[in-house]
C-alpha positions in Angstrom: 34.2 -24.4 55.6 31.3 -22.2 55.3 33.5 -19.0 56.1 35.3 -20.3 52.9 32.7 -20.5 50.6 31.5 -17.1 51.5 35.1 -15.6 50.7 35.1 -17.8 47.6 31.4 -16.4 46.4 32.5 -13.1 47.2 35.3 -13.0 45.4 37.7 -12.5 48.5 39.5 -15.9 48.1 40.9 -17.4 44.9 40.0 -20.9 43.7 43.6 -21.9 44.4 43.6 -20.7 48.1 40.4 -22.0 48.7 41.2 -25.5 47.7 44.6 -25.2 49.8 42.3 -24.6 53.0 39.7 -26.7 51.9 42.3 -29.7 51.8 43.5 -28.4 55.3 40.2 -28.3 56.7 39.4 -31.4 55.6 42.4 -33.6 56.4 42.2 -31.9 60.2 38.3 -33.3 60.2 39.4 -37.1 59.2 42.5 -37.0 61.4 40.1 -35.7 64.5 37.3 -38.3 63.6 39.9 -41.2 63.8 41.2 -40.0 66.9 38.7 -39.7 69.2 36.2 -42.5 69.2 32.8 -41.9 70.4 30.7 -44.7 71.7 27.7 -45.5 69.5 25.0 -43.9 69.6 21.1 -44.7 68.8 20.4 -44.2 65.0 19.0 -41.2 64.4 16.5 -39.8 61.4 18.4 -38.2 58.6 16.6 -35.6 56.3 15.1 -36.7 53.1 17.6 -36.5 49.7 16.8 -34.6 46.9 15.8 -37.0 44.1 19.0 -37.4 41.8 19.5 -34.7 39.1 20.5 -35.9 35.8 23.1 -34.7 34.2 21.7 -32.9 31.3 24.5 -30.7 29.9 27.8 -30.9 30.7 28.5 -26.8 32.0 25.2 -27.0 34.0 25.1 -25.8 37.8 24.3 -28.8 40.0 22.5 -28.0 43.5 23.4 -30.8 46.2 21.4 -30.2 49.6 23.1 -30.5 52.9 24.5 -33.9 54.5 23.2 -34.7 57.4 26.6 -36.3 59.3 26.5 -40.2 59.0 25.0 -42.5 62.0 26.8 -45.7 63.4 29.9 -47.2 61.9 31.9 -44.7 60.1 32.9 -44.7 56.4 36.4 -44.4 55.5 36.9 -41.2 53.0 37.8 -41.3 49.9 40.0 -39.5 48.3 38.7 -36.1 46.3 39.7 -35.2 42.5 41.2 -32.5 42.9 43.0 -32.6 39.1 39.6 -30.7 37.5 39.7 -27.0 36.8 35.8 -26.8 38.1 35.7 -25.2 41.7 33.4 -27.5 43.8 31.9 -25.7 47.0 31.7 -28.2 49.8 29.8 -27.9 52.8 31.6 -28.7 56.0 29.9 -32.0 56.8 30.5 -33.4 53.5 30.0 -37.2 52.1 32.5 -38.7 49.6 30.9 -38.3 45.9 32.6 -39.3 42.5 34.8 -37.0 40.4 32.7 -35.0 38.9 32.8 -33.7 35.6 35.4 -31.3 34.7 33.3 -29.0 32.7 30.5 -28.4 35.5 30.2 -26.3 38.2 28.4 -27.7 41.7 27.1 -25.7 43.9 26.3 -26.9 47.5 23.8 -25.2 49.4 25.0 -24.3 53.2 23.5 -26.9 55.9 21.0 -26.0 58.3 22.7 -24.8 61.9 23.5 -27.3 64.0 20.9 -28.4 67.2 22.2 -28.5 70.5 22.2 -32.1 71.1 19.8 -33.6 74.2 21.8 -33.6 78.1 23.5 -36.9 78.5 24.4 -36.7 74.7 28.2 -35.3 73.8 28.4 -33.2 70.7 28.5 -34.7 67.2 32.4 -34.5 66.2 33.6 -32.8 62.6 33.7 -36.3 61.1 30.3 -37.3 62.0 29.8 -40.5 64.0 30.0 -44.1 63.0 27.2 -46.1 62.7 25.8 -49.1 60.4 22.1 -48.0 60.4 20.1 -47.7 57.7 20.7 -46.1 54.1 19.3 -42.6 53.6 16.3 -42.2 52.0 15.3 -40.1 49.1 12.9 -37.1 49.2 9.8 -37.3 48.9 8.2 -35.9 45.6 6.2 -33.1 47.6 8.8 -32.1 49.3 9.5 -28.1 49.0 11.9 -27.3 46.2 15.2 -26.0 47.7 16.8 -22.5 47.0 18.3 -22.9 42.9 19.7 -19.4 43.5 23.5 -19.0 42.6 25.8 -17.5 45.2 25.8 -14.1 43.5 21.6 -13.8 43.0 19.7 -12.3 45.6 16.9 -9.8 45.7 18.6 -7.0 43.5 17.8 -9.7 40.7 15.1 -11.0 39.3 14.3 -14.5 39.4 15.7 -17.2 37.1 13.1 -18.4 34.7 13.4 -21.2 32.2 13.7 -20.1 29.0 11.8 -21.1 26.1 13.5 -22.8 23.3 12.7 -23.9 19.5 9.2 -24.6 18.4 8.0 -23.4 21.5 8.0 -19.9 21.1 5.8 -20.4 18.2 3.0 -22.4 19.4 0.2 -20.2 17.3 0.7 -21.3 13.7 -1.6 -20.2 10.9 -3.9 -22.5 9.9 -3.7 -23.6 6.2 -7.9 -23.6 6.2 -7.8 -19.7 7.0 -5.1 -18.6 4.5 -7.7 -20.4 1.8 -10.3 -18.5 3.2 -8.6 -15.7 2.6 -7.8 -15.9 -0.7 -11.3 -17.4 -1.5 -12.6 -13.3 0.1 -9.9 -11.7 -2.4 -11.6 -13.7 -5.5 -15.0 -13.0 -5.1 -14.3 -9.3 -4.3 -12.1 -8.7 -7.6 -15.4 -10.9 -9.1 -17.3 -8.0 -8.1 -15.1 -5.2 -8.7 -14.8 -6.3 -12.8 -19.0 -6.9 -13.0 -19.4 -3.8 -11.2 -16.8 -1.9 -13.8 -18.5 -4.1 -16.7 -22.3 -3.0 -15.8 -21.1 0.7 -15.3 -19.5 0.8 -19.0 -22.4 -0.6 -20.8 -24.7 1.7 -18.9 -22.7 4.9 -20.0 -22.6 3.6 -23.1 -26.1 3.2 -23.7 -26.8 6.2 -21.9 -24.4 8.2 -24.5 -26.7 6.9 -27.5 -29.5 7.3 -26.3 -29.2 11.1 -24.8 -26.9 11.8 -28.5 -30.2 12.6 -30.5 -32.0 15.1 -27.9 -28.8 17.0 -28.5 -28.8 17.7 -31.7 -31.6 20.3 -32.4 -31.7 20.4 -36.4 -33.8 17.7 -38.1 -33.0 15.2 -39.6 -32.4 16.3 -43.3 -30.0 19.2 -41.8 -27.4 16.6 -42.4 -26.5 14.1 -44.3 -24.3 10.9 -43.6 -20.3 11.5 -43.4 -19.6 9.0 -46.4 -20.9 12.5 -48.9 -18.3 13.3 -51.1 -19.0 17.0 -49.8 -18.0 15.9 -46.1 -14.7 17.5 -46.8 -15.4 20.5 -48.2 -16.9 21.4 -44.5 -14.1 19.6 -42.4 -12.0 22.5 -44.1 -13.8 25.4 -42.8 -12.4 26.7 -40.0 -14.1 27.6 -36.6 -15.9 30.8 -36.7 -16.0 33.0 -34.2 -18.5 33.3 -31.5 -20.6 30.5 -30.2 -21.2 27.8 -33.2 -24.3 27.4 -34.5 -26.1 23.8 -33.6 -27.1 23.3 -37.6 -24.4 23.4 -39.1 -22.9 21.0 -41.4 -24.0 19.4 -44.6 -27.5 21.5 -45.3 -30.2 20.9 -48.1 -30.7 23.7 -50.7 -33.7 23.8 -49.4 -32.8 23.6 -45.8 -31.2 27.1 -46.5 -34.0 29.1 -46.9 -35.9 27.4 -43.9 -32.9 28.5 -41.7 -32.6 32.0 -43.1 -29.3 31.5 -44.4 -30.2 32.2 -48.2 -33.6 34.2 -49.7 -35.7 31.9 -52.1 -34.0 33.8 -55.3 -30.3 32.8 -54.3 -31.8 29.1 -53.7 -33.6 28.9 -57.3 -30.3 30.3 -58.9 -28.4 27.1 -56.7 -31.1 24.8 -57.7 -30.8 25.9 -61.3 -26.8 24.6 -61.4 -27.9 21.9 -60.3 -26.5 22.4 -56.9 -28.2 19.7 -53.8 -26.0 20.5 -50.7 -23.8 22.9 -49.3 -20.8 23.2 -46.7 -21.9 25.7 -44.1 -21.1 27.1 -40.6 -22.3 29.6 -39.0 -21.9 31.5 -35.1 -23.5 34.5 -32.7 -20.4 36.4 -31.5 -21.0 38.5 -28.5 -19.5 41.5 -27.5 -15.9 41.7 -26.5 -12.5 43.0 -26.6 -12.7 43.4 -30.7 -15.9 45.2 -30.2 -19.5 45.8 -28.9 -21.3 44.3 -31.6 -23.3 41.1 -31.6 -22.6 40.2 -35.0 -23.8 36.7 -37.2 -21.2 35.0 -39.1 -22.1 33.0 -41.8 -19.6 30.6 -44.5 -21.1 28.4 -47.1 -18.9 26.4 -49.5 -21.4 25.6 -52.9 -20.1 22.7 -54.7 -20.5 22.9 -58.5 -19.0 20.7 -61.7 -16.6 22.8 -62.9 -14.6 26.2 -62.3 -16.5 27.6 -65.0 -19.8 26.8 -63.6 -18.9 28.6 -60.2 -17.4 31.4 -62.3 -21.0 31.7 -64.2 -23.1 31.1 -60.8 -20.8 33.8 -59.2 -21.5 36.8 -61.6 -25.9 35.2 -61.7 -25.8 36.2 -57.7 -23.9 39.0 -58.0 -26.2 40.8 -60.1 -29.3 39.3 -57.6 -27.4 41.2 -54.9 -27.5 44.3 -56.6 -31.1 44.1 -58.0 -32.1 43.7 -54.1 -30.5 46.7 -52.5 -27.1 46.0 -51.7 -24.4 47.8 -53.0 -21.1 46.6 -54.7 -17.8 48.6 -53.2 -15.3 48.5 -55.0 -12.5 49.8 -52.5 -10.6 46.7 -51.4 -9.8 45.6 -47.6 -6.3 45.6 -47.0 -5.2 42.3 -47.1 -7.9 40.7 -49.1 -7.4 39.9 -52.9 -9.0 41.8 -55.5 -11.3 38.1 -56.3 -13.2 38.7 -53.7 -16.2 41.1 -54.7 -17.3 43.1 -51.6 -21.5 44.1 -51.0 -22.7 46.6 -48.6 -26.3 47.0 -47.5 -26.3 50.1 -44.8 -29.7 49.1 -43.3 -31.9 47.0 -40.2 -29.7 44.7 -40.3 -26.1 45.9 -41.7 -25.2 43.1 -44.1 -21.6 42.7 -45.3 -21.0 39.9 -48.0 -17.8 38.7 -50.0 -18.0 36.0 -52.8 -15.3 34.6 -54.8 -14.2 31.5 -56.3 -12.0 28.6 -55.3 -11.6 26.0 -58.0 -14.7 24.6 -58.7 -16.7 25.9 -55.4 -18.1 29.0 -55.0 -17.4 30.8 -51.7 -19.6 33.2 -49.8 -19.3 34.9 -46.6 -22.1 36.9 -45.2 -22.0 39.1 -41.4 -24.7 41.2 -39.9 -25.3 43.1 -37.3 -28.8 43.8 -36.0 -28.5 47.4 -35.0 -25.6 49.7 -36.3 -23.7 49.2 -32.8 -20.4 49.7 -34.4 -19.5 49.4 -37.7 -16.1 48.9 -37.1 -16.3 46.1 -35.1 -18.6 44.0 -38.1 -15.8 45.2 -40.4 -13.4 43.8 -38.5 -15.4 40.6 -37.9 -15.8 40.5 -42.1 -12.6 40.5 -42.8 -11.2 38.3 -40.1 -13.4 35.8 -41.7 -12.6 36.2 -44.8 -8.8 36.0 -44.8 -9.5 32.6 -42.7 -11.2 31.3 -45.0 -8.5 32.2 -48.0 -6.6 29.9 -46.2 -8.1 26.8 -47.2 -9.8 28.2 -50.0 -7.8 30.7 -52.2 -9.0 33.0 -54.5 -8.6 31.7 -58.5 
């Protein structure tokens, strides 16, 4: 029998053949135990059972440790079902056992190799020998676990370890206490974040208002409030060129002559047509690709009642102009109108100056150059300014 099973592990014997021999084998035991009688012997100790297995799934591999042959009377066998597909591996003293199930697989673990038996003693036969001693007993629960191994395992596997099923494998599971903690940390942070965002906004703000006055260098009447009807009379001036001067905007007749802008004769002659502020912008150019010169530019837009006023005030500071040294050329520009009336005064510094009229203000654009660098280039810079100037303000 054991020669069987290892052709049947092996794979050298099919199930079929093997249970043709196996009933051969088997029914040559029985017919040899019946035979030949053997006078009874004294009981003998028989190996402690395995504790019974139960059966917990219907294809699993059931391990049955080796039979010790039966002592005293002898058992008639019973008859094997052999109508299952399962092969059942038998060892060759085997003990009569219920069908088993016809979806599982047993596995019988070979028995240990026979002892000699004492002198005086014949052998044990095939079939064991009768007796009526006692009933087996079961194995103790320290007993060594036997060998689980199937037929096929050996050392070029690894060993069989129980797998871990369902809830198991996920022992760990995240508290609810710490996920609340955790969104408690994220709160107070974004807390933070917005007062931290909040203080830095109303600090920069205040810092704006407070640093805006120490950047304005004129005083405070070098200005008035943007709600003067004359605010938009200097919104339509158009950037000079050079670096802009920090006073300009809405200026005081009197401011004027503080700044250097106008003498004290050309303020009396505003004052006297009733004029209180002007539109003006002024710059430093610096020497560059148009020219070496460092030339002044300066635009004022008087405000006056009527057309005919500017007209009048026109021709009064013409004449001042004149009267002080500078010197009316007629020879127009090209591209400037014939309305604009050109001065020259050729001395420390060069002045060039336009005037003309533009509906009921009074337009007046003055250059000058400190030393006579180039005279080209503070032409150039005159009428640049001037035909920007025609743009928003036409001549008529």
């Amino acid at each position: 029998m054991r020669k069987l099973d290892e052709e049947l592990a092996s794979g050298r014997l099919s199930a079929d053949d093997y249970r043709v021999r196996r009933d051969q084998v088997l029914s040559s035991a029985v017919s040899y135990s019946e035979s030949t009688p053997q006078p009874p012997q004294p009981p003998q100790p028989t190996p402690p059972q395995p504790p019974p297995q139960q059966d917990n799934s219907a294809d699993s591999t059931q391990v049955i440790a080796p039979i010790s042959p039966p002592q005293g009377t002898p058992q008639p066998p019973q008859q094997q079902n052999f109508s299952a597909e399962p092969t059942q591996a038998v060892s060759p003293n085997w003990q009569a056992r219920p069908p088993a199930d016809p979806e599982r697989t047993q596995y019988v673990a070979n028995p240990p190799a026979p002892q000699s038996p004492p002198a005086g003693f014949p052998a044990s036969p095939p079939g064991g020998f009768p007796h009526s001693g006692p009933q087996p007993v079961q194995q103790p629960w320290n007993a060594p676990e036997s060998d689980v191994s199937p037929p096929w395992g050996g050392s070029d596997f690894p060993p069989i370890s129980p797998v871990a099923q369902g809830p198991e494998a996920f022992d760990d599971k995240p508290s609810k206490g710490k996920g609340k903690a955790v969104w408690i940390s994220v709160a107070v942070v974004v807390v933070l974040v917005a007062a931290g965002l909040t203080i830095f906004l109303t600090t920069s703000g205040g810092d704006d208002d407070q640093a805006g006055p120490t950047t304005t260098q004129a005083p405070p009447t070098s200005s008035v409030a943007s709600n003067s009807p004359n605010q938009a009379l200097l919104d339509k001036i158009p950037p000079t060129e050079g670096t802009a001067d920090g006073q300009s905007g809405l200026l005081p007749v009197t401011r004027l002559v503080d700044l250097g802008i106008m003498d004290s004769g050309e303020a009396a002659l505003l004052s006297g047509r009733s004029v209180e502020e002007v539109a003006w912008r002024g710059s430093q150019r610096q020497p560059d690709a148009s020219g070496p010169g460092n030339e002044k530019i300066s635009v004022t837009v008087i405000p006056l009642d009527s057309s005919a006023t500017a007209t009048a005030l026109a021709g009064q500071l013409r004449q001042y102009y004149v009267r002080n040294g500078l010197v009316l050329i007629n020879d127009q520009l090209p591209n400037i109108p014939p309305q604009v009336v050109f001065h020259k005064l050729v001395a420390s510094p060069i002045v060039y100056r336009g005037t003309w009229v533009s509906g009921n203000n009074l337009i007046r654009v003055n250059v000058t150059q400190g030393d006579l660098a180039d005279e080209a280039a503070l032409s150039g810079a005159y009428q640049r300014t001037v035909r920007s100037m025609l743009l928003p303000y036409p001549a008529g």
